[in-house]
N, C-alpha and C positions, 0 to 999 in steps of 0.2 A: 690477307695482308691489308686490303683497303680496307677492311673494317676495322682493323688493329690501327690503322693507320687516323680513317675518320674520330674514332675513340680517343686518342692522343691526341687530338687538333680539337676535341670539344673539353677535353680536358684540360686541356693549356690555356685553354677561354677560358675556363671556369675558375682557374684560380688566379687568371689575371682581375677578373670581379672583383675575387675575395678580398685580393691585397688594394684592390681601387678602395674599397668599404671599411677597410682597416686603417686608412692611413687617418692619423690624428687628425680631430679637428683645432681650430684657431679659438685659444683661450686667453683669457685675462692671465697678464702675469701672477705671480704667487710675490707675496710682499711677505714681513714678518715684523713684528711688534716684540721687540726685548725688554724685559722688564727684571730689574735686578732686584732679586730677593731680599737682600741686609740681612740683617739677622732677630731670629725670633728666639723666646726662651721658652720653656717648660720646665716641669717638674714634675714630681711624685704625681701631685694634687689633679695637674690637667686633668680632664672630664673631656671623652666625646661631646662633640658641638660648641667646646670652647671656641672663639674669635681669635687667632693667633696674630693677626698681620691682617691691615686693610693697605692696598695700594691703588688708588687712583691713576685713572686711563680715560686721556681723550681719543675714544674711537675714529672718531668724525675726524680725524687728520689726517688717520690711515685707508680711507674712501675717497671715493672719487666725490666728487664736489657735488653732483645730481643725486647721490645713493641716500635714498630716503630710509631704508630700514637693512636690518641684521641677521642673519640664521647661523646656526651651526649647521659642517659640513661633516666634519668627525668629531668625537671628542672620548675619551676613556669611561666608563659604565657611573652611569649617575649611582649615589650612595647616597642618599636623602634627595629623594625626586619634589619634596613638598620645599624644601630651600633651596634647590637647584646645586647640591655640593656634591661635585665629581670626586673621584678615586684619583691622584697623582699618583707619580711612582715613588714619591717619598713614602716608603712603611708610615701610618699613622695620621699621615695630613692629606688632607682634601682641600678643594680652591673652588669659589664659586664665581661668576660673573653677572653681576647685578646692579641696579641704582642703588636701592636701599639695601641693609640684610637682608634678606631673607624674602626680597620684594622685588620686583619686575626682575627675574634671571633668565637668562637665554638658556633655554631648554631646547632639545629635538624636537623639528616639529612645529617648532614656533618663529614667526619673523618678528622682532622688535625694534622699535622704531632707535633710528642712528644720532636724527639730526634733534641737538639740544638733548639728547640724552645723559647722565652724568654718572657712566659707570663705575666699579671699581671692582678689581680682584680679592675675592678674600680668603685668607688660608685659616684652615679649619682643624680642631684636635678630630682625627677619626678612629683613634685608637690609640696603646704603647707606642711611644717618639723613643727613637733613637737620637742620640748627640750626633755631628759631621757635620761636611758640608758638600753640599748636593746641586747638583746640575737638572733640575726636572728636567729641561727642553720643554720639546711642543706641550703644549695644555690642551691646545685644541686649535682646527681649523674653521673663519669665520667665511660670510661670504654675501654678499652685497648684488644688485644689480649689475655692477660693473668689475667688483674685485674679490680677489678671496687672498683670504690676511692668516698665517698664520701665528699664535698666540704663542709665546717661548717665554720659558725664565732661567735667570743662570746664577751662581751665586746667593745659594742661598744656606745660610749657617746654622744649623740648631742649636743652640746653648743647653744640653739636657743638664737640670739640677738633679742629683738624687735626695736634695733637701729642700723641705718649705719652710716660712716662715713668715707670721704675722705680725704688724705691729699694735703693740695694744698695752693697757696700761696692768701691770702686777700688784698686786698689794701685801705686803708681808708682815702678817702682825704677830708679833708677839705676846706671850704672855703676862700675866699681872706680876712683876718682881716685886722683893722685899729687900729694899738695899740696907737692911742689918747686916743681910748675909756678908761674912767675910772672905767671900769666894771673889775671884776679878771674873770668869765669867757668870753671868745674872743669866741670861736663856739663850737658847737657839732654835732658829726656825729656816726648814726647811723649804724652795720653791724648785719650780724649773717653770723656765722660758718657753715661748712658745715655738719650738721648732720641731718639726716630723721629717724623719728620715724613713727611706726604706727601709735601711740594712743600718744593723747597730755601728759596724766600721765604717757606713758614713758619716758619721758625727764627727770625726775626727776631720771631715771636710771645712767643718764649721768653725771661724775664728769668732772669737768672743771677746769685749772688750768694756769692762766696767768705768766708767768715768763720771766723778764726783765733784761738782762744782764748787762744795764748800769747805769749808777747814779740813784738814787731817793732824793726825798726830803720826808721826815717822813715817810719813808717808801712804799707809794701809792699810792706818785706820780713818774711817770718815767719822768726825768730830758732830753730833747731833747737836738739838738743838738746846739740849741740858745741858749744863757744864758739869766734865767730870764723867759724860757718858761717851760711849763710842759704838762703832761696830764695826766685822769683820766680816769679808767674805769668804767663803772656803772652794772649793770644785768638789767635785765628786769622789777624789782618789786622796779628802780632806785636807788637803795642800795649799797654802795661807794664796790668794789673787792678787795680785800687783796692779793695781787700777791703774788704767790707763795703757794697759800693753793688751795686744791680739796674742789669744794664747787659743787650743783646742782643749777640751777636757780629757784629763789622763783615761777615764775609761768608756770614753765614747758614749756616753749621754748627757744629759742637760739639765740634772739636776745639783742643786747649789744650796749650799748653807750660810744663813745670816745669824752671825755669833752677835749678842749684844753682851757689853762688856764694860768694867772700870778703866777708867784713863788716871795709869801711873801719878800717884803725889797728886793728885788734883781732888776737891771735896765731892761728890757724887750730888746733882739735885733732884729733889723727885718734880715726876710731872708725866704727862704726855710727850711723848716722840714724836717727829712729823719731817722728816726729809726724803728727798727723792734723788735717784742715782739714773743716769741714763746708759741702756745697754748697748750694743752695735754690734748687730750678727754679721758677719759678713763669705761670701763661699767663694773658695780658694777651688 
């Protein structure tokens, strides 16, 4: 019994040690840096390593006034280690922390200097983007000589387009007519716009909107610059276009017909054509 007894009295010591050795030590509080997302777009087109979003961050406000340089303490699995672009928890976007792109980033491993520094987050395509609006949180945990800051963002909206579009100039020529003919239409020539969609039923996301600066006759035809000539626009499902109204095309592509034609009771002149219509995609 006095052995059972000494046994239990060195044992009672021992784990009063334990719990001496265990109790926390005295740290720097934990501070945090929120930074509001706004909203970014994409589309079909986005490319891994696109630039989605640059957001500027004064570090040096959130240290202590002595803290000469910066490290990371956590941060989610780097995904391009030579730009410093981590993995968030948005499917598809990554966020970097750095001066320049792609140039002085706070990597693991590394301290970078705080004071006069001129950071900025940047979020990055790293894959297929989902549309919503997302709450990443933490990005990661920084830490200094005297504090450790953690990095959060909230509020942030992706605009996913399933259609692109460029702007750029078309040109629609027609062919050589012979205005003996007694026909009122002379030729027709087909174009489309530059727009790319994923899926054919998004085209119908696509408003369109033909607007002509110069004369018309009945409103729908635009009056050129011969007298006596005109032309028309058609859609895809061959259905006369009302310029100047946002319409989608009836069969969900973007292809369109330019009728050139006689203007009713007026004498026809020959020559060269030369006018320009301006278009306006817009996504609904």
């Amino acid at each position: 019994m006095r052995i059972t007894l000494k046994r239990s009295a060195v044992l009672f010591l021992l784990f009063q040690v334990v719990q001496l050795h265990a109790a926390p030590r005295n740290t720097s509080s934990l501070n945090s840096i929120h930074l509001s997302g706004g909203t970014i777009r994409v589309n079909n087109r986005t490319q891994p390593l696109t630039l989605l979003k640059t957001v500027p961050i004064n570090l040096y406000a959130f240290f202590g006034q002595n803290d000469k340089s910066v490290r990371i303490v956590t941060a989610p699995p780097l995904w391009d280690p030579q730009r410093g672009i981590y993995l968030s928890s948005i499917p598809g976007i990554g966020f970097s922390l750095c001066e320049q792109e792609g140039e002085e980033c706070l990597v693991p491993g590394q301290d970078k200097p705080l004071t006069g520094a001129h950071y900025s987050v940047r979020l990055y395509a790293t894959n297929e983007i989902h549309g919503g609006l997302y709450t990443p949180g933490t990005l990661m945990q920084l830490q200094s000589e005297t504090s450790n800051v953690l990095l959060t963002m909230n509020n942030l909206r992706v605009d996913s387009m399933p259609c692109s579009f460029t702007a750029q100039r078309i040109d629609v020529k027609f062919p050589d007519v012979n205005l003996k003919s007694a026909s009122r239409q002379l030729a027709e020539k087909s174009f489309s716009l530059p727009i790319s969609c994923s899926n054919n039923d998004d085209y119908r996301n696509v408003l369109i909107s033909f607007n002509y600066m110069g004369e018309t006759y009945q409103g729908n035809t635009m009056r050129t610059n011969l007298k006596g000539i005109g032309i028309n626009l058609k859609n895809s499902g061959n259905g006369q276009i009302t310029l100047g109204d946002q319409a989608s095309t009836p069969l969900n592509d973007n292809t369109f017909t330019a009728v050139l034609l006689r203007i009713p009771n007026e004498q026809p002149q020959a020559g060269n054509i030369n006018i320009s219509t301006t278009v306006t995609l817009t996504m609904r």
